[in-house]
N, C-alpha and C positions, 0 to 999 in steps of 0.2 A: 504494500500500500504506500503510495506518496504519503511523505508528509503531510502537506498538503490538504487535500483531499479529511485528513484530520482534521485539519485549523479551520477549514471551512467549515466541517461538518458541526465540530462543535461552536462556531461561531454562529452558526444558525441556530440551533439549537437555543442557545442564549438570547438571539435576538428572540425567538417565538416567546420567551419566558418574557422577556419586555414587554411582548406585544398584548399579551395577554395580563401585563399588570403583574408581573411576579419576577421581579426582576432578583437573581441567583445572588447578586452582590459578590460576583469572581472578581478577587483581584491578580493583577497580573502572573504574582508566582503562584495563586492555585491556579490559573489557565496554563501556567507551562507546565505545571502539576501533570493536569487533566491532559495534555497533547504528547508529554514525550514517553506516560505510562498506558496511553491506550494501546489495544491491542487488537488485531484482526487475526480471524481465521481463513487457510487458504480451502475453499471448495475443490476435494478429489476431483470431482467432476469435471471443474469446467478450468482447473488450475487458477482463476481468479478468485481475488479476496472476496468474501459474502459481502453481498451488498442489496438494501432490498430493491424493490421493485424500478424505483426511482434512482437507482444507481449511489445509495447513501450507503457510507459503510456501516457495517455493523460491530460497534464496538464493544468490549470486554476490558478488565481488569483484573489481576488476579495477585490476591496478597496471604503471601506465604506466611507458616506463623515459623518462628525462632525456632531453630535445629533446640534448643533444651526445652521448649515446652512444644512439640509437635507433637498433634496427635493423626492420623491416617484419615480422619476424616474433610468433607466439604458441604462447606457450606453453599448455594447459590440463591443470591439475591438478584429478583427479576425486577425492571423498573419498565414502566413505559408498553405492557400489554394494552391494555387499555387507556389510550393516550389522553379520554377525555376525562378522567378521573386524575385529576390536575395533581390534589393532594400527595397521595402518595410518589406521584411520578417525581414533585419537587421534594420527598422527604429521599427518597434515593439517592438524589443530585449529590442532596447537604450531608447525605451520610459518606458518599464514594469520598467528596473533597476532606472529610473529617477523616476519615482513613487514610484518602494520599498524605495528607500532613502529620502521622502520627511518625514522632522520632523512635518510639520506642516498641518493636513490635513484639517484647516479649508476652507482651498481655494477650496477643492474638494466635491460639491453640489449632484453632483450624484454619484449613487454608480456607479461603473466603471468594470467591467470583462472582463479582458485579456484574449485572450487564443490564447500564443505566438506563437504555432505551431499546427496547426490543422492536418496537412499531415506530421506529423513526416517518415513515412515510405518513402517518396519522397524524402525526404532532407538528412535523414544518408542512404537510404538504407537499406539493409538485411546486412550491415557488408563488402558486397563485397572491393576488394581494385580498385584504382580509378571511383569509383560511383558520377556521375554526379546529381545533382537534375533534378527532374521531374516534371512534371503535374501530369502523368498518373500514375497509380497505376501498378502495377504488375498483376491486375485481368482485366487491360483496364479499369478503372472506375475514370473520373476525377470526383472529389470529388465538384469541383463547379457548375457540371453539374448535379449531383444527389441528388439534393434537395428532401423531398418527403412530401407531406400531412398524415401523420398518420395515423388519421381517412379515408383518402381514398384508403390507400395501403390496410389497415386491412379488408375493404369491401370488394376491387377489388381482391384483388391478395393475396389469402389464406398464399400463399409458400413465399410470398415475404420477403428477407434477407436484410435489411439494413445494408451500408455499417457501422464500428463502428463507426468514426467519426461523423459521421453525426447524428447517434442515441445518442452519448456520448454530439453532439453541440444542439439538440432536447432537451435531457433531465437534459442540463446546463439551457437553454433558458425558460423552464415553468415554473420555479416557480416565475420568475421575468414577 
């Protein structure tokens, strides 16, 4: 992934939170926080980073705890399923940045993966101007409704298209 393509993504991101009256209050060193610890997954598939529909990446973080207090397990925190449930989506923000700024991570046991905004396309939009957040995708397909079993789409249903999110939150979730 470009840099890039980060600084944008999250700069959008922040503008919508403007636009919508909830402005994140990032200062400079949490945004470089927030750009030089995000993280992309590469899709086997298509050897490109996941990105949804709108060509936004899909971003992760993931915060290891202290080799003296590790324990084998993980935690994952979803932000941004349902992008019109404001609340939560902005207690995510404020928790990732409260985490990138912690010096001392022996307090953190498990490892932990954020993934601030699952429905990035819901929340900015295609760009249009006054874009309201959504549930619903643009294809009709709420993304908390379209879970799927892998192994049984791949049996049942030859032609079956995974929404990306959901194959990009699939193939965050296996190796842990």
């Amino acid at each position: 992934m470009v840099i890039n393509d980060i600084k944008n993504t999250l700069d959008t991101i922040f503008l919508q939170f403007k636009k919508l009256g909830l402005d994140l209050s990032v200062n400079q060193n949490e945004l470089l926080l927030l750009k030089s610890k995000a993280l992309s997954s590469i899709d086997p598939k298509t050897k490109k980073n996941y990105a949804s529909d709108f060509e936004t990446p899909l971003l992760h973080y993931v915060f290891e705890p202290h080799e003296d207090s590790r324990s084998d397990k993980s935690v994952l925190l979803l932000g941004g399923i349902h992008p019109d449930e404001i609340a939560p989506l902005y207690t995510t923000w404020k928790l990732l940045i409260q985490y990138l700024k912690l010096e001392d991570s022996s307090t953190i046991k498990n490892r932990i993966i954020i993934v601030p905004l699952l429905n990035p396309d819901c929340f900015i939009g295609s760009g249009q101007q006054g874009f309201i957040p959504s549930r619903i995708k643009e294809n009709g397909v709420d993304l908390n409704r379209d879970f799927y079993n892998p192994l049984e789409e791949s049996l049942n249903s030859p032609g079956f298209q995974p929404e990306p999110e959901i194959d990009f939150l699939l193939h965050l979730i296996e190796p842990y």
